[in-house]
C-alpha positions, 0 to 999 in steps of 0.5 A: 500500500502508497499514501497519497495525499489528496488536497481541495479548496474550499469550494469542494471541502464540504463534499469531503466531510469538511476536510480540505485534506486527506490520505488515501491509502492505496494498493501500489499502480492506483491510477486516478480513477481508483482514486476517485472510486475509493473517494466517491465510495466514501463521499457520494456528494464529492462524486457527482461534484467531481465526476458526471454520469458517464464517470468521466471528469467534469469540464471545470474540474482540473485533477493535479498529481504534484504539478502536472494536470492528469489532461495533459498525462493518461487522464483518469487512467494516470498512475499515482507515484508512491508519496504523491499530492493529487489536488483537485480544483474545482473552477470558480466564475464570478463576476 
């Protein structure tokens, strides 16, 4: 098993129980799509915040392992590095 930490804002810290972090622990090869599924399991809210019905990311949520956005790496088949921060921002519009 790796420890991941996962990071939020704010925004998202009520879907997650009020936490803004937490450690996952995970078999060795999770990619980020395990990573959801253990969050999503735990956190139903935080699912339909982060996902939509197909699974897939929804368009304002950007999923980060360290600095790298996972749309710029494998997606959700991204693997998660033993020791890695995945930050999961959700995009805020104002005016």
């Amino acid at each position: 098993m790796q420890t991941i930490q996962v990071e939020v804002p704010s925004v998202l810290a009520a879907a997650l129980g009020g936490n803004r972090r937490l450690e996952a622990h995970m078999p060795v090869g999770s990619s980020v799509r395990n990573l959801l599924d253990e969050l999503d399991e735990a956190y139903p809210l935080f699912a339909r915040r982060v996902r939509d019905e197909r699974g897939q990311v929804r368009r304002y949520v950007n999923i980060f392992i360290g600095p790298d956005n996972i749309r710029s790496l494998q997606g959700l088949e991204s693997v998660l590095p033993a020791g890695s921060t995945v930050m999961i921002m959700q995009s805020v519009a104002g005016g």
